[in-house]
C-alpha positions as CSV (number, residue, x, y, z in Angstrom):
1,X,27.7,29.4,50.5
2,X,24.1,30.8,50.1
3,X,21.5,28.4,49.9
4,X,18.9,28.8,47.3
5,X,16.1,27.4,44.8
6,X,17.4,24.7,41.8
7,X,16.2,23.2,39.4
8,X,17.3,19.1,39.1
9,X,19.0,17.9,35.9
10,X,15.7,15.4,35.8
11,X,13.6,18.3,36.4
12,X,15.0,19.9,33.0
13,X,15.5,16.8,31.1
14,X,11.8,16.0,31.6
15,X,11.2,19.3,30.2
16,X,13.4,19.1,27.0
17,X,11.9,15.6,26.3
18,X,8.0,17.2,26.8
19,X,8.9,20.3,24.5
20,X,10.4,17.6,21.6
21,X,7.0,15.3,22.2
22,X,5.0,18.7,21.6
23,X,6.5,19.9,18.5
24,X,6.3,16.7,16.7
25,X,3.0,15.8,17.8
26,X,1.9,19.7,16.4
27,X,4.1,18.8,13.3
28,X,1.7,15.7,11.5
29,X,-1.0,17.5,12.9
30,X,-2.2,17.0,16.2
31,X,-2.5,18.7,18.7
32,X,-1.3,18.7,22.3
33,X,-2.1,20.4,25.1
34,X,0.4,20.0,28.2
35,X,-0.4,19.5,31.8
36,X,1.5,22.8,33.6
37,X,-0.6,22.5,36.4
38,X,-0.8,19.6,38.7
39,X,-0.4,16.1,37.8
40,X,0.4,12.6,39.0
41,X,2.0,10.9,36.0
42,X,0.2,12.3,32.7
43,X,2.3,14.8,31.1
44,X,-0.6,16.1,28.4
45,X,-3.6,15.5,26.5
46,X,-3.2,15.3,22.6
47,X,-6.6,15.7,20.6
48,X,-6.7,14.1,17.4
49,X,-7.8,17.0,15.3
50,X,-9.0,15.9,11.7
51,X,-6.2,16.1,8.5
52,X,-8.5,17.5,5.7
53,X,-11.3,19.3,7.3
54,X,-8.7,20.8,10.6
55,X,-12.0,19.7,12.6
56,X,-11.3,19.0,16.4
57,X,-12.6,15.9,17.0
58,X,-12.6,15.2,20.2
59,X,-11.1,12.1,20.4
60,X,-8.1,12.6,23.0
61,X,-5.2,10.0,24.4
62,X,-2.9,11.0,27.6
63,X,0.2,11.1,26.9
64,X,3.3,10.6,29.4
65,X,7.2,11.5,28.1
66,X,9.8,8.9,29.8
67,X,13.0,10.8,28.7
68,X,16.7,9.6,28.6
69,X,19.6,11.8,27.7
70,X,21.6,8.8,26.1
71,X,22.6,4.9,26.7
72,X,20.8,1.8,24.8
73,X,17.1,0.7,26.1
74,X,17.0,-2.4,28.0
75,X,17.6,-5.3,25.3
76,X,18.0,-3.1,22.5
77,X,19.3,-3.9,19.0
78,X,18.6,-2.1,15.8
79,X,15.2,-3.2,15.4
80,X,13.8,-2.7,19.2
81,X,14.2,-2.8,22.3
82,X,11.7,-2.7,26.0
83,X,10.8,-0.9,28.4
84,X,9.9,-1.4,31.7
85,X,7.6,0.9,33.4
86,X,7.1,1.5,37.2
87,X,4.1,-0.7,38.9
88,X,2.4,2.2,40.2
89,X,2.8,4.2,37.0
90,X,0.9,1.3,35.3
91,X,-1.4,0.7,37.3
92,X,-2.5,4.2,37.4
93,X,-2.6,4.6,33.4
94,X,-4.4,1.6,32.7
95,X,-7.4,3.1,35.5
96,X,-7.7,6.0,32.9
97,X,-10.8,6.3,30.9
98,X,-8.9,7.3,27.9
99,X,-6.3,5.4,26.3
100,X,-2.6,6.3,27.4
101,X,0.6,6.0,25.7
102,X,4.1,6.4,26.7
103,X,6.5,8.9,24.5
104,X,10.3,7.3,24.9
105,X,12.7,9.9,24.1
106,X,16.4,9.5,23.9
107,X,18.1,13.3,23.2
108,X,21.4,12.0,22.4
109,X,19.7,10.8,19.1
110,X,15.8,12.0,18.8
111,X,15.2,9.4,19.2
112,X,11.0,9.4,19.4
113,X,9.1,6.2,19.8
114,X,5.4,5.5,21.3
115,X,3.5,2.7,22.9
116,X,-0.3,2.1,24.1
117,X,0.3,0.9,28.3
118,X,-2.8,-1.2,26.3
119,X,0.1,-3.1,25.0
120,X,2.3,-3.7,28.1
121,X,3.0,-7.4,28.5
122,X,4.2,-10.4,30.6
123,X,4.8,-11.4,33.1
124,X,3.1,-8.1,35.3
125,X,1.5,-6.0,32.8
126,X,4.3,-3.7,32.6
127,X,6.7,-4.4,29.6
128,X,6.5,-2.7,26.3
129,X,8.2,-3.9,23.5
130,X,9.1,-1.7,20.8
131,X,9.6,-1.9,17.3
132,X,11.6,0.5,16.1
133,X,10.3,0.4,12.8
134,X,6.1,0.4,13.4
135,X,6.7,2.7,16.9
136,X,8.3,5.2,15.6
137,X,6.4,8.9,16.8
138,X,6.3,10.5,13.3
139,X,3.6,10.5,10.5
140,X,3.6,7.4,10.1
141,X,1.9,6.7,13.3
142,X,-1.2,9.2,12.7
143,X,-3.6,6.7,11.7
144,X,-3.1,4.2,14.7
145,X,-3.2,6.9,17.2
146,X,-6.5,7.6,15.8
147,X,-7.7,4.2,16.3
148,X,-6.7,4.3,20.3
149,X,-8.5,7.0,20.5
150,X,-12.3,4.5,21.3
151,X,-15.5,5.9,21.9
152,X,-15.4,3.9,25.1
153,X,-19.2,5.0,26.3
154,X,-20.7,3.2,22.7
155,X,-21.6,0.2,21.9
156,X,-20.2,-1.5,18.3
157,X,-17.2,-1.2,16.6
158,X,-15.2,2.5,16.3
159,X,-13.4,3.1,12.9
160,X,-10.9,5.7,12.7
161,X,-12.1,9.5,11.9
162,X,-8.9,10.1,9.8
163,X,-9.0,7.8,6.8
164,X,-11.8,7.8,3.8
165,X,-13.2,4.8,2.8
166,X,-11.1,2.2,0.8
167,X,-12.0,-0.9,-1.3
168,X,-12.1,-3.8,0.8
169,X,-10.9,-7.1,-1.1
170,X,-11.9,-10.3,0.2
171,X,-9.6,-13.5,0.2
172,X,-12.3,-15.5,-2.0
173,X,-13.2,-17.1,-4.7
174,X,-16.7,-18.4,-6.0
175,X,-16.5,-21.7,-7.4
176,X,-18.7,-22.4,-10.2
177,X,-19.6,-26.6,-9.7
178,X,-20.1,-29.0,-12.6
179,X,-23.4,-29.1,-13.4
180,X,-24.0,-32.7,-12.4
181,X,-22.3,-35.5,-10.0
182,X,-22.3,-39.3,-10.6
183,X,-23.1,-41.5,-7.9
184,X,-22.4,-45.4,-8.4
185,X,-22.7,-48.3,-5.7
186,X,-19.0,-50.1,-5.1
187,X,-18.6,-53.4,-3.5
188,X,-15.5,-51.7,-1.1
189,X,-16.8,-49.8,2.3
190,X,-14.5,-46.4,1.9
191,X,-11.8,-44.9,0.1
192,X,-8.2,-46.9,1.1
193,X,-9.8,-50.3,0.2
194,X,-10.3,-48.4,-2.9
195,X,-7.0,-47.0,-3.4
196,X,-5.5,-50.1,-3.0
197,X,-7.6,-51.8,-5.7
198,X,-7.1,-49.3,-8.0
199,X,-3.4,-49.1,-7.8
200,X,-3.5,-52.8,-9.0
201,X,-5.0,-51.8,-12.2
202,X,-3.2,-48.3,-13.0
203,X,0.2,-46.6,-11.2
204,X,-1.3,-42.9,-11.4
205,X,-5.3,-43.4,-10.4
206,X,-7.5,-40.4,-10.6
207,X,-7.8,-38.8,-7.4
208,X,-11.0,-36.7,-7.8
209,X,-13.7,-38.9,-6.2
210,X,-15.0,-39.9,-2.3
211,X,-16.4,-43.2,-1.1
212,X,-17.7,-43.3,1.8
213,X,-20.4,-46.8,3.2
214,X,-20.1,-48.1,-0.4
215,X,-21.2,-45.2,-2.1
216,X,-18.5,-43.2,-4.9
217,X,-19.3,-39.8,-5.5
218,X,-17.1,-38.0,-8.2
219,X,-17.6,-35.0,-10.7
220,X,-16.0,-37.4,-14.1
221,X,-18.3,-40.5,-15.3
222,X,-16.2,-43.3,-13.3
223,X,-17.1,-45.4,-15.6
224,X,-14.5,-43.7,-18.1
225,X,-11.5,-44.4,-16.1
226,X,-10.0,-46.8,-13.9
227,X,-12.7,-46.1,-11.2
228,X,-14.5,-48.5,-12.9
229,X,-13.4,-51.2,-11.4
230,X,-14.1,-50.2,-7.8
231,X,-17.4,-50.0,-9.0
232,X,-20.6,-51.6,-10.2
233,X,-21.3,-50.1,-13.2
234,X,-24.6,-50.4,-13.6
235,X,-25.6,-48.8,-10.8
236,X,-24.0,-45.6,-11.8
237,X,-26.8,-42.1,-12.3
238,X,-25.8,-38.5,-13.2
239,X,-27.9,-36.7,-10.6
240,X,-28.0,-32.7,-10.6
241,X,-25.0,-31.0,-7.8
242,X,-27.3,-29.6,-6.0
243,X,-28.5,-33.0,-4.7
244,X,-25.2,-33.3,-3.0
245,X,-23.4,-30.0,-3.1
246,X,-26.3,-28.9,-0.3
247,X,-26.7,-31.1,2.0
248,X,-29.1,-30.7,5.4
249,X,-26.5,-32.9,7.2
250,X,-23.2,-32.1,8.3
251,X,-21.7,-35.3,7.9
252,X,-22.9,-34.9,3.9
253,X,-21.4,-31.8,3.9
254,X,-17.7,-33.3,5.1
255,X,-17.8,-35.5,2.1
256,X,-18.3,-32.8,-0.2
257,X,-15.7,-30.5,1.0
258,X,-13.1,-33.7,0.7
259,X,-14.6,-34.0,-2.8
260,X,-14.1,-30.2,-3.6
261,X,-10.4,-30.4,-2.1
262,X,-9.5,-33.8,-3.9
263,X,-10.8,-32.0,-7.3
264,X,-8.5,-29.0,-6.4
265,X,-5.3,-31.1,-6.1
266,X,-6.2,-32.9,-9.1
267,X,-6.3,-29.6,-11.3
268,X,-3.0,-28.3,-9.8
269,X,-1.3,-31.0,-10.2
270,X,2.1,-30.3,-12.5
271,X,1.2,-26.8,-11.5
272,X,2.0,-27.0,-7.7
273,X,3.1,-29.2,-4.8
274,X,1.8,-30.0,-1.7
275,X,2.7,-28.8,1.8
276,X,1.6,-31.5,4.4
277,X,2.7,-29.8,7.4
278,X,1.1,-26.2,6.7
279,X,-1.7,-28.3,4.3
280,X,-0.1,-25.4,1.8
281,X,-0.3,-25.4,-2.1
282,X,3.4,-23.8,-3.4
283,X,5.4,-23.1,-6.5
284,X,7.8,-25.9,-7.1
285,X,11.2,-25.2,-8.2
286,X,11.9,-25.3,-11.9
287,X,12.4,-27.5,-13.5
288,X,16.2,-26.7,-15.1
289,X,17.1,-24.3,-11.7
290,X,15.4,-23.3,-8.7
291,X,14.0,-19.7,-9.3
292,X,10.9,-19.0,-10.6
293,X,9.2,-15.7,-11.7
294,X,5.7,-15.8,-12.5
295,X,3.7,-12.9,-14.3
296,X,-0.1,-11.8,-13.5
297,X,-2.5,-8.9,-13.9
298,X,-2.4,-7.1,-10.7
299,X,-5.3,-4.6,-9.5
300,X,-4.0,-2.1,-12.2
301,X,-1.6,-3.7,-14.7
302,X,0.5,-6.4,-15.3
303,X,3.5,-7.4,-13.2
304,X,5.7,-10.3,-11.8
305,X,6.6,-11.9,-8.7
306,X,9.9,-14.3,-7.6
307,X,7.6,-16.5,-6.1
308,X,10.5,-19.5,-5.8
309,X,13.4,-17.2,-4.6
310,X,17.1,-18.5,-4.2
311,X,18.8,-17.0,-0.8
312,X,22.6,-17.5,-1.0
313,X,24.8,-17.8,1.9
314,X,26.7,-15.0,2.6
315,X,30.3,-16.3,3.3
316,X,29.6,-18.4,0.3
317,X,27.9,-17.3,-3.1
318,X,28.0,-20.5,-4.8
319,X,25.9,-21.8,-1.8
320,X,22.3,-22.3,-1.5
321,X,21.1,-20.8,2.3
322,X,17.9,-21.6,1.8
323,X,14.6,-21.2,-0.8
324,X,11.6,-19.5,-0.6
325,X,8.4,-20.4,-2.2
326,X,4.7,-18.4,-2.5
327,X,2.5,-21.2,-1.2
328,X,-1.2,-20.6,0.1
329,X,-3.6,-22.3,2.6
330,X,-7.1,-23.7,0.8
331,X,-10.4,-23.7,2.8
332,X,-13.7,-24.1,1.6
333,X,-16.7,-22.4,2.9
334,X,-20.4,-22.9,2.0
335,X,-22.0,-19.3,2.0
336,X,-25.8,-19.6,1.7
337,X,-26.3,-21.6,-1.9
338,X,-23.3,-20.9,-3.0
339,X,-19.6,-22.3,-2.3
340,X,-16.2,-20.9,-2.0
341,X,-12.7,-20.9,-2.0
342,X,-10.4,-19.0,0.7
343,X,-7.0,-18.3,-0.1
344,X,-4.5,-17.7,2.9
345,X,-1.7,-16.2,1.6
346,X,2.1,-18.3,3.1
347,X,5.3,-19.4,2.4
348,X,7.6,-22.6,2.3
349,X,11.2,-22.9,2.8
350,X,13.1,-25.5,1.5
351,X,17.3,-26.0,1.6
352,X,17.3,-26.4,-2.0
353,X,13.9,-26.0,-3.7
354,X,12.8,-29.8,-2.6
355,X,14.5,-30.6,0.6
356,X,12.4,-29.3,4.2
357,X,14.1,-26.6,5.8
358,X,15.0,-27.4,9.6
359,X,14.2,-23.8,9.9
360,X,11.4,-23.0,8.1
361,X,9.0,-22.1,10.8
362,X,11.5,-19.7,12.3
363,X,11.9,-18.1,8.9
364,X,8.1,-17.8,8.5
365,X,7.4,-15.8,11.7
366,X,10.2,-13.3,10.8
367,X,8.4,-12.6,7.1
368,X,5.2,-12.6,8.5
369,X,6.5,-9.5,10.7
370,X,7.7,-8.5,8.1
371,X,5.0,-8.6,5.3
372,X,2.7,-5.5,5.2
373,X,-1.3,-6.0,4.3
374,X,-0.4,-4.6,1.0
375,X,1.8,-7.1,0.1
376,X,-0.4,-9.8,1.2
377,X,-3.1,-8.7,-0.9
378,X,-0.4,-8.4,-3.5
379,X,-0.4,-12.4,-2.9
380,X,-3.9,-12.9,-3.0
381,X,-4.3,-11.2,-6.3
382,X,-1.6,-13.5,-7.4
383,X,-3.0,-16.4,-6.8
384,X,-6.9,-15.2,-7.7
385,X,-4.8,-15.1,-11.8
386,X,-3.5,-18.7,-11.1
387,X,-6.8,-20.3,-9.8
388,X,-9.4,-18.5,-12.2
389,X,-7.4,-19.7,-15.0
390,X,-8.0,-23.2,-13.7
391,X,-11.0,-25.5,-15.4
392,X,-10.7,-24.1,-18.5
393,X,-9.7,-25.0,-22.3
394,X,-9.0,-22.1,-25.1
395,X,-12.2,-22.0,-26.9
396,X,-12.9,-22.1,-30.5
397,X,-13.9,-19.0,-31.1
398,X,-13.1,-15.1,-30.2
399,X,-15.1,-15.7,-26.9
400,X,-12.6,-17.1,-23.8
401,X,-12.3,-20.1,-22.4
402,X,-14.4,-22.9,-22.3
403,X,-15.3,-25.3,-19.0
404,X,-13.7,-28.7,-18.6
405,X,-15.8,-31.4,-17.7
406,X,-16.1,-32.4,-14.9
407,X,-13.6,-29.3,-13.4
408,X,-14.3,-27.0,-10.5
409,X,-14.2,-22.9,-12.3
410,X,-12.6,-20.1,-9.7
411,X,-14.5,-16.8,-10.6
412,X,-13.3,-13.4,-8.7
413,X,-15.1,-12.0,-6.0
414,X,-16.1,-8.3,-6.3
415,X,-14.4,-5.8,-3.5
416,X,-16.7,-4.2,-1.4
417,X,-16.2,-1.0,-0.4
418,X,-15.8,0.2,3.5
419,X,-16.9,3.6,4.7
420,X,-14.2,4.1,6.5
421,X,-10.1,2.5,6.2
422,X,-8.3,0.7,8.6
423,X,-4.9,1.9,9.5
424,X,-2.5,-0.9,8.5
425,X,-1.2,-1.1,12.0
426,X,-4.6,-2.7,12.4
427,X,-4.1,-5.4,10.5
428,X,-1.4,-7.0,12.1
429,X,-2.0,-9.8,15.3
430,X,0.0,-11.7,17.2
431,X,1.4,-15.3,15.7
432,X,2.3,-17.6,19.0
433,X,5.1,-18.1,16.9
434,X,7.2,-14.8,16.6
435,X,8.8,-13.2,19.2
436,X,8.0,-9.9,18.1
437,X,5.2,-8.1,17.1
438,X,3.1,-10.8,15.0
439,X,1.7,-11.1,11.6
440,X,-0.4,-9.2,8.9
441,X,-3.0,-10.2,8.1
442,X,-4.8,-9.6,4.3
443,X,-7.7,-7.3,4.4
444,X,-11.0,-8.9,5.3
């Protein structure tokens, strides 16, 4: 038989897999330009080219196509799988000046998904994980292929060409103080001593006051509750906030940051319970059932949320799984001369609205991956309604609510707005407790 030239089946599958890459990469809008001529493991350039104004940017990624006529991915299920790419191949990519992503094509299903080598991880620098659902090579993924693609000789942070601006809502809340403080001496040194005492004289004490070195410091007249006796009452003085709620000393500042989180407590109290573990605030279950559904004004009307939800088991219907609750994480933050309240949207799972769930911190990585930034801004505007209805009584007149004494007020804080958006993909980093891809994050 004749010998003559051929062409390997490798050879042509590389081929089909580089054509499929092309005409999806042309169809949301990019475009790429292939490397027919000699190369060493870079199949193309794509250029990210500019979706309202067709302007060619500029902004360019390599791209390499590992193609696979059929079979599973190492380790894959129907949510991802990895891939392991050569040592040399990686190490030559990640010398690169511009980014570089790997195409994965399977033909036997078109299979399309993408990955920054950026992203390869342990234990050499050479394993992608993919997520089937965020990796996917398809519209979806125009806006964080922009972002890879870095103005690497500049100094500062790059935004995205693609994406217009978009308002920018902030996880916080000003808190409008009382207008004065009460200061009294007390013959006990610091706050369990205290405690103690006052549980002699009343079963539920009031928990909105710090003493510290003999000194009580609360927002209510002590002298009008059972406070009074851990204190002399002659010595007591209204003084204006400012005297404490700005302090030059840090240790000052401690004490009114307990004071502020002790207040909190006290106003959601019959309202919410209290995480220890994840120092989490969370709808408790109700009071005749479990679920709860709770209704608020979102960004543009009104709506509802499940925020205690009942999962069932699925062998058995009549039998709880396991509950989840909307909680969120409090911090306080001094800003200048003014003070506020951040709001981490979370969750808690219980067995049965009450009961800890021995797997509630496996449960909460997989929702995290799960929850988009719009959803957890969806939160946050949840419980922004909750918390600004706090420290008020209905007035007597046409004109809203009226302060409590002695009560901390939660007013909204006004969204800013960005020049440019973030692509959600942005939003998202790693959580040491996941085993995937990480968490989202809300918009800050």
């Amino acid at each position: 038989m004749a010998k003559g030239k051929t062409y390997s089946d490798n050879q042509l599958l590389g081929r089909e897999g580089e054509a499929l890459v092309k005409a999806r990469l042309h169809s949301i809008g990019f475009a790429f330009n292939p490397s027919d001529s000699m190369e060493a493991g870079i199949d193309g350039i794509l250029e990210i080219r500019d979706p309202v104004t067709r302007a060619a940017t500029g902004k360019t990624i390599a791209v390499q196509v590992k193609t696979t006529a059929s079979g599973s991915y190492t380790r894959e299920t129907e949510t991802g799988f990895e891939y392991l790419c050569e040592p040399e191949d990686a190490d030559y990519w990640r010398d690169w000046t511009i980014p570089v992503i790997v195409v994965m094509v399977r033909l036997s299903d078109q299979g399309m998904y993408w990955k920054s080598i950026r992203e390869a991880g342990p234990p050499d620098g050479r394993r992608l994980t993919v997520d089937k659902a965020l990796d996917i090579l398809d519209a979806t993924a125009v806006d964080a292929l922009a972002d890879l693609a870095v103005d690497t000789d500049r100094f500062g942070v790059w935004m995205p060409p693609l994406r217009r601006g978009e308002p920018v809502h902030l996880n916080l809340l000003r808190i409008e103080l009382p207008t004065t403080v009460f200061v009294a001496a007390s013959p006990l040194k610091g706050g369990r001593e205290a405690r103690a005492e006052l549980l002699r004289h009343d079963p539920g004490p009031p928990d909105e006051w710090v003493l510290r070195n003999g000194t009580l410091v609360a927002f209510r007249d002590p002298r009008a509750s059972s406070l009074r006796h851990v204190i002399d009452a002659d010595t007591v003085e209204e003084e204006p906030v400012e005297t404490f709620a700005f302090p030059d000393d840090e240790g000052e500042e401690h004490r009114f940051i307990e004071l502020l989180g002790r207040t909190l407590r006290t106003q959601l109290d019959g309202c919410l319970s209290f995480d220890r573990d994840q120092g989490a605030y969370y709808f408790p279950p109700a009071p005749m059932g479990i679920a709860v559904t709770y209704s608020y004004q979102s960004l543009k009307q009104g709506t509802s949320a499940d925020v205690v939800k009942v999962y069932k088991d699925r062998k058995d219907d009549t039998k709880v799984h396991y509950v989840r609750h909307h909680a969120f994480v409090p911090r306080f933050w001094r800003i200048g001369e003014a003070w506020y309240l951040s709001v981490t949207p979370t969750f808690v799972f219980t067995r049965d609205g009450t009961k800890p769930d021995r797997f509630a911190s496996e449960r909460l990585a997989k929702k995290r991956q799960l929850e988009k930034n719009q959803a957890i801004l969806g939160q946050f505007v949840m419980w922004r309604h909750l918390l600004c209805g706090l420290g008020t009584k209905p007035a007597d007149d046409l004109f809203g609510a009226e302060p409590v004494p002695g009560a901390i007020r939660f007013l909204p804080v006004e969204a800013m707005q960005s020049p440019r958006s973030v692509p959600e993909r942005q939003w998202r980093t790693r959580d040491p407790a996941s085993k995937s891809s990480g968490q989202e994050e809300l918009s800050l």
